[in-house]
N, C-alpha and C positions, 0 to 999 in steps of 0.2 A: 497737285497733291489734294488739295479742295477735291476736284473730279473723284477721283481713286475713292476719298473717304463718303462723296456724296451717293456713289455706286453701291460701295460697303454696305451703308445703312441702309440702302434701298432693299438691297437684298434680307438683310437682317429683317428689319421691322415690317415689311409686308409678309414674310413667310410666318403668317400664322401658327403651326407648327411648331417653328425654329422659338417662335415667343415666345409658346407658355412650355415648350419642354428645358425653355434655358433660363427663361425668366419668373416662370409663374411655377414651374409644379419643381426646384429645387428646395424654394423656400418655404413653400409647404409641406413637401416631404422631410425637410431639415426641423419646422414646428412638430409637425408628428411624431415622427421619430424620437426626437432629444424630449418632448414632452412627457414620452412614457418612460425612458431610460436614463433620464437629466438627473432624478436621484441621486444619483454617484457622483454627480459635481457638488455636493457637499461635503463629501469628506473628505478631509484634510491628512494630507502629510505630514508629522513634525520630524524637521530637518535634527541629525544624529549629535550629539555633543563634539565628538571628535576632539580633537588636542587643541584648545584655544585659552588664550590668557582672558579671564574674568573680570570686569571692575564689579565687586561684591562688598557693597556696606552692610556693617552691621551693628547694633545697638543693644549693647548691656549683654557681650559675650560674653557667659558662660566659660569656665577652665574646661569644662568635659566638653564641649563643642568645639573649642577651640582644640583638643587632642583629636576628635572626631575627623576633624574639616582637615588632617594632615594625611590620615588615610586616602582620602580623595584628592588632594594635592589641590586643595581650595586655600587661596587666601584671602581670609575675612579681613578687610579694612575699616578698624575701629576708629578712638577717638571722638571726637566730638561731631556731632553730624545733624547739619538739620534735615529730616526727615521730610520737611514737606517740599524742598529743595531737591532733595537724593531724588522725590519721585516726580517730579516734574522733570529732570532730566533722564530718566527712566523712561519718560514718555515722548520724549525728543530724540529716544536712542544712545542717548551718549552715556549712561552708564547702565548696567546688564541688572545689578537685583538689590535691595536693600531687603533685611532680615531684621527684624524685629522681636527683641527677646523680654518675656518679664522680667523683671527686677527682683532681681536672686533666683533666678531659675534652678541651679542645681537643689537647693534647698526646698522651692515649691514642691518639686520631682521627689524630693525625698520625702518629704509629707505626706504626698498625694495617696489618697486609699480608691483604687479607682470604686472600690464596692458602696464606697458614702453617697453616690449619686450627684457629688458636685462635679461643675464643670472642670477639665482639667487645666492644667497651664496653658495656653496657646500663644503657639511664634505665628508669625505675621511676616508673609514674603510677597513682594511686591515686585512686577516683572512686566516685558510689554513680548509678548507671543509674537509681535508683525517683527521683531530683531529677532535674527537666526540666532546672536549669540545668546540674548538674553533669555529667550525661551530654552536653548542650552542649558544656561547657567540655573534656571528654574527647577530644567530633571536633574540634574547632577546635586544640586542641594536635598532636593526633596529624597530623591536616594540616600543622600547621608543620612537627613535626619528619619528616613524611614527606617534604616539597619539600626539607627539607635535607638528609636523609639519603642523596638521589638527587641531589644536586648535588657531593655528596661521597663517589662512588662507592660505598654501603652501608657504610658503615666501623662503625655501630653498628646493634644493635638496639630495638626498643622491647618492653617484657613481655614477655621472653621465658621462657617456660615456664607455668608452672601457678602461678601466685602469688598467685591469688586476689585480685586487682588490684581488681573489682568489690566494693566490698563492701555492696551490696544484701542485704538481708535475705531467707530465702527464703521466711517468711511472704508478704511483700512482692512477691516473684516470680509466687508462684501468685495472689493477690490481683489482680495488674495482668491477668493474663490472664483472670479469672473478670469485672471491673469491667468487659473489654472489651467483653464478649460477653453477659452475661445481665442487665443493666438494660435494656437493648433489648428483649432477648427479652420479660421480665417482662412490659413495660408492654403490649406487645403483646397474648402472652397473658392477661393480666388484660381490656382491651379487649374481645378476641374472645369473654371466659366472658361480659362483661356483655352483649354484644347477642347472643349465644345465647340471654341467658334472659330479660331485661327486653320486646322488642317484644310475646313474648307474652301476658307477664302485662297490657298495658294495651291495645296497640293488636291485638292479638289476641281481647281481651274487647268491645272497641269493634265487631271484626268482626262477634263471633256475639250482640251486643247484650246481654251480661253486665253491662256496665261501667254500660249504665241503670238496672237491678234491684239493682247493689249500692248506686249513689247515692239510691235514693229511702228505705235503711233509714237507720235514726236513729242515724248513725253522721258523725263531724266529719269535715270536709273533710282536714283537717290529720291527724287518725288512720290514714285512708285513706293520703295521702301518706305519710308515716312508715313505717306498716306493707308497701307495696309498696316502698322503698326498703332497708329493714334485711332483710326478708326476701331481695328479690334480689341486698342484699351478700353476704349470708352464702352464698347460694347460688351465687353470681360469685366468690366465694372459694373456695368449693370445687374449682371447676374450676381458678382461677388457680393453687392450689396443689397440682394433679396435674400441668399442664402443669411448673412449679416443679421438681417430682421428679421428671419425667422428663428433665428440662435438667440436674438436675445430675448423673444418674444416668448417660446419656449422657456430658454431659464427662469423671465418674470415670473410665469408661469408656474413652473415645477416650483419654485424656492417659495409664492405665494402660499402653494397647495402644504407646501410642507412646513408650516408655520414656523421658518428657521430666523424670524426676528432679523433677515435682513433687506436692505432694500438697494433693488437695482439701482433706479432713479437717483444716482449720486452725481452723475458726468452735467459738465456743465459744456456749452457752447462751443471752448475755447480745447476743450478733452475733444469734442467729436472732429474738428477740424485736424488736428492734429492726426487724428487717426483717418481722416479719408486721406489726409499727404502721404499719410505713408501707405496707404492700400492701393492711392493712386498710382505712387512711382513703384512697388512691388509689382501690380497686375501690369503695367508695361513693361517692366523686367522680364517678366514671367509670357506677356506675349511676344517680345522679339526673341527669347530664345527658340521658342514651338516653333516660329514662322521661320528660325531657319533652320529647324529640324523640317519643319513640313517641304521648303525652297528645295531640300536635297533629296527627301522622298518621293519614289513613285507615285504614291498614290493613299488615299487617307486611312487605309486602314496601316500601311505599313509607318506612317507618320502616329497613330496613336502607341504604336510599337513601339518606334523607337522613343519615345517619349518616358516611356516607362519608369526610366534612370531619374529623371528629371522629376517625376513623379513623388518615387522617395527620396530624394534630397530634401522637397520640402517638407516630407513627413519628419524624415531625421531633424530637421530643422526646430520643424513644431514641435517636437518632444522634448526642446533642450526648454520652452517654459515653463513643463511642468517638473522636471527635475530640480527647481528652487536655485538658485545664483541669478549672477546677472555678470554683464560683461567686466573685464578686468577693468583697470582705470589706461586712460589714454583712449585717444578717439579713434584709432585704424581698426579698433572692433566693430566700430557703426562705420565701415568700410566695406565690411564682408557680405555680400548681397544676401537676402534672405535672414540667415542672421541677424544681420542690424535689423529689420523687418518688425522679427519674433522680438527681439528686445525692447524694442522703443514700444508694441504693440502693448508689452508687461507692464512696461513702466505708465506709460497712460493707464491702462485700467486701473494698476495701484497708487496711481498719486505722483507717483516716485521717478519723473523724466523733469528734461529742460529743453529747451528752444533749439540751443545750438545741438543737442543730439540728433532732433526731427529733421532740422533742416539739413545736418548733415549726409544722417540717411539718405534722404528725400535728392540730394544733391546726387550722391554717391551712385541710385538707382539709378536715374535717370542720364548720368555718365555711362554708365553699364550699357542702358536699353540704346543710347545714341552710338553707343560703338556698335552695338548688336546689327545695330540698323545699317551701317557703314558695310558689313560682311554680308546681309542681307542683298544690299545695294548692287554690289559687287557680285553679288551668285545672279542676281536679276540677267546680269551682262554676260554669265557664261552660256555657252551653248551648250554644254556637257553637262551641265546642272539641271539647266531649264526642259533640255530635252530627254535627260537621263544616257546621255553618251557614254 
């Protein structure tokens, strides 16, 4: 097995060529690229209200808001409430919005002459944008009180001023925006390193009739497998993680240039490990399948062919982290190859993973790519395969 992988590299890393078209010029054409067009990974989606139950505090409701908040099918939760409490859990996720009313508002509202040039009444709504619901529960009030605030000729305002209303973490900010954008990319570029390098080694070797003179030396079936799978992760890694640095080098980049007050440099030590686990056991995923599309191909163009399928699965893949969720609860979702990938990928960039998810993935992969390598193994020993019979 050693032999097979010591072969591999030999071939990889002295073909000058093969180095900087797999290793040097994807991650510079991935900086370039994403440098000039990275723009668009600022802008954010907010996820749709849709039908969900709200925990909404509020203080010193109004009777005409509280008739309001029935049209919208909003339940304001009065009573006594300490407000610096409501928003600390606000900022934990665990409750969606607290509202803030003056004391006598319908009555301020009926005073108010907006022509006097005083300031008007203002409600004060406090929300954390990084919770689907709570950012929800922010448009759905602010719609209420915006139909009412124009049925009562403006007489109040809503947040008015710089009040830091939002209170999303900005770890959290830059995190949603990195989740949006480069789990997709990843999985892609990790893909693209594995059928750069894999069709050659097997159905490249089947071309020039290599692949018969390695099989007839006293060497296991399963060795053989093995040694062409570990060697072209490692070497499928290399490339994924030039592509890697130049995606992130680019966004530091682009988000620098465009003065959007956030900062990449949030990932600590313990983030990036987490993440080569899982890009390690993905890109061996990702090369024992090629190898034994390549094992049953003629020949490396027909092996990029068939490959194709393989191709968009993981783009379908990478598109489920920009559509906002995340896996159901229970762990046979970080069971799903690829899948759990994108997932665990989201969750590192925003904060929001644990241990046993990575390792489970990381587990799950790596069962995949050892069965893969079993069927690999097993094609090595047919003569109909090997020789195309």
């Amino acid at each position: 097995m050693i032999t097979i992988m010591h072969k591999e590299f030999a071939r990889f890393f002295f073909d000058r060529r093969l180095m900087v078209s797999t290793l040097i010029l994807p991650g510079l054409l991935i900086f370039i690229v994403y440098s000039i067009i990275g723009y668009s990974a600022l802008s954010m989606q907010s996820a749709s209200p849709g039908d969900r139950d709200f925990s909404i505090y509020a203080v010193n409701t109004p009777p005409s808001i509280e008739a309001a908040s029935k049209g919208y099918d909003i339940e304001l939760r009065g009573g006594p409430v300490d407000a610096e409490s409501v928003k600390q859990s606000i900022f934990n996720k665990e409750f969606d919005a607290l509202i803030i009313f003056p004391q006598n508002f319908d009555a301020l509202v009926e005073e108010y002459d907006p022509l006097s040039g005083k300031p008007a009444p203002n409600i004060e709504i406090y929300y954390n944008s990084s919770s689907t619901t709570s950012d929800a529960a922010y448009g759905l009030i602010t719609d209420m009180l915006n139909s009412y605030k124009y049925n009562i000729s403006n007489k109040f305002d809503i947040n008015r001023g710089d009040g830091g209303w939002n209170l999303i973490s900005e770890d959290y900010r830059t995190g949603s925006v990195v989740a949006s954008v480069l789990p997709m990319l990843l999985l892609l570029m990790m893909y693209s390193g594995c059928v750069a390098i894999a069709p050659e080694s097997i159905a490249g070797e089947k071309e020039r009739g290599a692949i018969a003179a390695l099989l007839v030396t006293p060497v296991k079936r399963s060795e053989l497998a093995a040694g062409k799978i570990l060697s072209l992760g490692v070497m499928a890694l290399l490339c994924g993680l030039s592509t890697t640095l130049g995606i992130l080098l680019a966004l530091s980049n682009v988000l620098s240039k465009a003065n959007a007050g956030i900062n990449v440099n949030i990932y600590g030590a313990s983030d990036y490990l987490a993440l080569l686990l899982v890009i390690l056991s993905t890109v061996t995923f990702n090369v024992a399948l090629i190898s034994i599309i390549s094992a049953y191909a003629k020949s490396v163009k027909e092996t990029a062919t068939m490959s194709l399928p393989l191709m968009f699965i993981n783009l379908l893949v990478g598109v489920s982290a920009m559509t906002g969720g995340g896996p159901g609860d229970g762990f046979r979702y970080y069971l799903i190859p690829l899948y759990n990938s994108v997932q665990c990928m989201k969750g590192i960039f925003t904060f929001d993973f644990n241990g046993t998810d990575i390792l489970l993935t990381v587990a799950a992969n790596i069962a995949y790519s050892c069965a893969a390598g079993i069927v690999l193994a097993k094609m090595f020993a047919s003569e109909r395969v090997i020789f195309n019979k």
